[in-house]
C-alpha positions in Angstrom: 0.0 0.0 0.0 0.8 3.2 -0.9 2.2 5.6 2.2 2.3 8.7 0.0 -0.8 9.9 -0.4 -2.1 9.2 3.1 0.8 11.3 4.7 0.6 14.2 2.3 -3.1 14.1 3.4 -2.6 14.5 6.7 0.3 17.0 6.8 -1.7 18.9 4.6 -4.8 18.5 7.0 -2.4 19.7 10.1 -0.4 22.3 7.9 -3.7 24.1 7.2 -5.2 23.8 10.5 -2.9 26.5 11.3 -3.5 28.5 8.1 -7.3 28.4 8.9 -7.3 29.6 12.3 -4.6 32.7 11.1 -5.3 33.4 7.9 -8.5 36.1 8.6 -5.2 38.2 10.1 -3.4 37.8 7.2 -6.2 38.5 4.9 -6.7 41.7 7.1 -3.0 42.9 7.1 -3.6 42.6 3.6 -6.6 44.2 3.5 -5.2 47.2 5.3 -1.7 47.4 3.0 -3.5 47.4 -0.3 -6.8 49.1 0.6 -8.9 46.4 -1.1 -11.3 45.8 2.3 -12.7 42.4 -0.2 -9.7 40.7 0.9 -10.8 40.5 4.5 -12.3 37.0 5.6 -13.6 35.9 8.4 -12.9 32.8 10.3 -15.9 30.5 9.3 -14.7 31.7 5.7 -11.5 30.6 6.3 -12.2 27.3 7.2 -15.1 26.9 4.4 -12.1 27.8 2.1 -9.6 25.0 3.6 -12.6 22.5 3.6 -12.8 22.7 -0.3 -8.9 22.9 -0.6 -9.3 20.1 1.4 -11.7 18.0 -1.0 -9.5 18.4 -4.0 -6.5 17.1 -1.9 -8.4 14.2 -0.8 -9.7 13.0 -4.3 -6.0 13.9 -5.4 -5.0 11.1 -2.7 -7.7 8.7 -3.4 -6.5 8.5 -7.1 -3.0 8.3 -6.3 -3.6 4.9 -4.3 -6.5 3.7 -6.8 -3.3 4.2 -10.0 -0.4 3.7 -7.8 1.0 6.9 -8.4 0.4 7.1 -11.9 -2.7 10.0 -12.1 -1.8 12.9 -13.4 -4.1 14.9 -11.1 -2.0 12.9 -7.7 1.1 13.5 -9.4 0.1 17.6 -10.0 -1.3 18.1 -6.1 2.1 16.0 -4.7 4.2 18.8 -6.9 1.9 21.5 -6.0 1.7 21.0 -2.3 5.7 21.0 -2.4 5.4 24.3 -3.9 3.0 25.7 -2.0 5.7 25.4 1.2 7.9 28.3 -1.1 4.9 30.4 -1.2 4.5 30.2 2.6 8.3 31.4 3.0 8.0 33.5 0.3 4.8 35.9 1.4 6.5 35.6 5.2 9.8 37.6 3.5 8.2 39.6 1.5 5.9 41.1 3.9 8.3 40.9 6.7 6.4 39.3 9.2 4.0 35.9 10.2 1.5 35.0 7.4 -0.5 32.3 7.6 0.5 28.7 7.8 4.3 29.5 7.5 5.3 28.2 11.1 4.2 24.7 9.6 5.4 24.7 6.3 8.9 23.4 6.4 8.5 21.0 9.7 5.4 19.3 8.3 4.0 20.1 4.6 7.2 19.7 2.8 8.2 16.4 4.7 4.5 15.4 4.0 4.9 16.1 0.2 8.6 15.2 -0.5 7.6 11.6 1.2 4.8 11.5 -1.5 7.9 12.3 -4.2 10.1 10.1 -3.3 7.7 7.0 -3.1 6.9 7.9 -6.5 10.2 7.9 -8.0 10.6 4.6 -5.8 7.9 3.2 -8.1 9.5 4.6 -10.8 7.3 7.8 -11.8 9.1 10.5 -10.7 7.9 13.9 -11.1 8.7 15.8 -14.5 8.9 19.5 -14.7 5.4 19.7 -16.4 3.8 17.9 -13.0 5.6 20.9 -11.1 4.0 23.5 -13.8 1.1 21.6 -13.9 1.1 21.0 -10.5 1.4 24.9 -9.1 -1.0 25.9 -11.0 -3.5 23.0 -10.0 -3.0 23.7 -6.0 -3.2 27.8 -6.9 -6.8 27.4 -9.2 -7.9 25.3 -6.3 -7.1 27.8 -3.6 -8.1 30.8 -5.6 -11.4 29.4 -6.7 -12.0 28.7 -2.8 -11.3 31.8 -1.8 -13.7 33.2 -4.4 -16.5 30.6 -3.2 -17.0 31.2 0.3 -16.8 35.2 -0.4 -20.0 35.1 -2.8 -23.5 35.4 -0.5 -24.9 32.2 -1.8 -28.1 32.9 -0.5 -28.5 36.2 -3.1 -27.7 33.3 -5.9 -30.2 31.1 -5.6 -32.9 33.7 -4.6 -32.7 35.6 -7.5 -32.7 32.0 -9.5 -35.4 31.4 -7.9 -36.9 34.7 -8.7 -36.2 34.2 -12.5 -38.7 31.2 -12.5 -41.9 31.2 -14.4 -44.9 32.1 -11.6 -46.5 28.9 -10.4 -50.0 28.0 -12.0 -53.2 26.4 -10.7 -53.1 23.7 -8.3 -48.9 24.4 -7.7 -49.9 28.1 -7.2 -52.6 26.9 -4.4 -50.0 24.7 -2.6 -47.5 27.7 -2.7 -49.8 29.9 -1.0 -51.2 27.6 1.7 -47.6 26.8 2.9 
């Protein structure tokens, strides 16, 4: 059995437990730097965010074990997740100061990730500079399409879809108006 994919998982699961908890500071040091008040996030947000991020790193796993390493989509979130450790160091320098999931980026994402690495290039699939391409911009889609779906009022959606619908008729129209 594959080891890989069930460490990365849960480095990644104890890495971003800190990023969830202190990212809405981040997000509001941001906030306050650039004047854009839309990067501010709260805490349920941040954890709705990490959830999803979550999902895609799961299903990532899940096919890694299922092909032994040979999915592309495993092979692009083990590269990704390695990756994503620079980012952490990388926002921490450039901004001079704690962000968000840095303190446990190099002690236990990367060891998580480069374990998932080197099994595969112990089964003989290592990793190719297109599943690091590939790979950052797989883990960076997922995280900015998560940040962008716990910001939108969901409710406001599916109201106003609901308030583009044809009015109900007869016997529906009845029912509707008894409940």
């Amino acid at each position: 059995m594959m080891r890989g994919p069930v460490t990365m998982f849960a480095a990644w699961a104890l890495h971003d437990a800190e990023e969830a908890l202190t990212f809405p500071a981040t997000a509001d040091h941001l906030a306050g730097l650039s004047g854009i008040e839309a990067l501010t996030m709260s805490t349920r947000q941040s954890l709705a965010a990490i959830g999803l991020v979550g999902a895609v790193v799961a299903a990532a796993g899940i096919r890694g074990m299922q092909t032994r390493g040979e999915s592309a989509f495993y092979r692009y979130a083990v590269a990704g997740l390695e990756t994503h450790v620079f980012t952490h160091l990388l926002a921490s320098a450039v901004l001079r100061r704690y962000t968000a999931g840095v303190i446990t980026a190099v002690p236990i994402m990367w060891p998580g990730a480069a374990l998932a690495r080197r099994e595969l290039a112990e089964l003989g699939r290592p990793l190719a500079a297109a599943d690091w391409r590939r790979g950052s911009a797989l883990m960076g889609a997922a995280a900015a399409a998560a940040q962008l779906a716990v910001r939108i009022d969901w409710t406001i959606v599916f109201s106003s879809r609901r308030s583009r619908r044809r009015p109900l008729r007869g016997c529906a129209a009845a029912a509707d108006a008894g409940a």
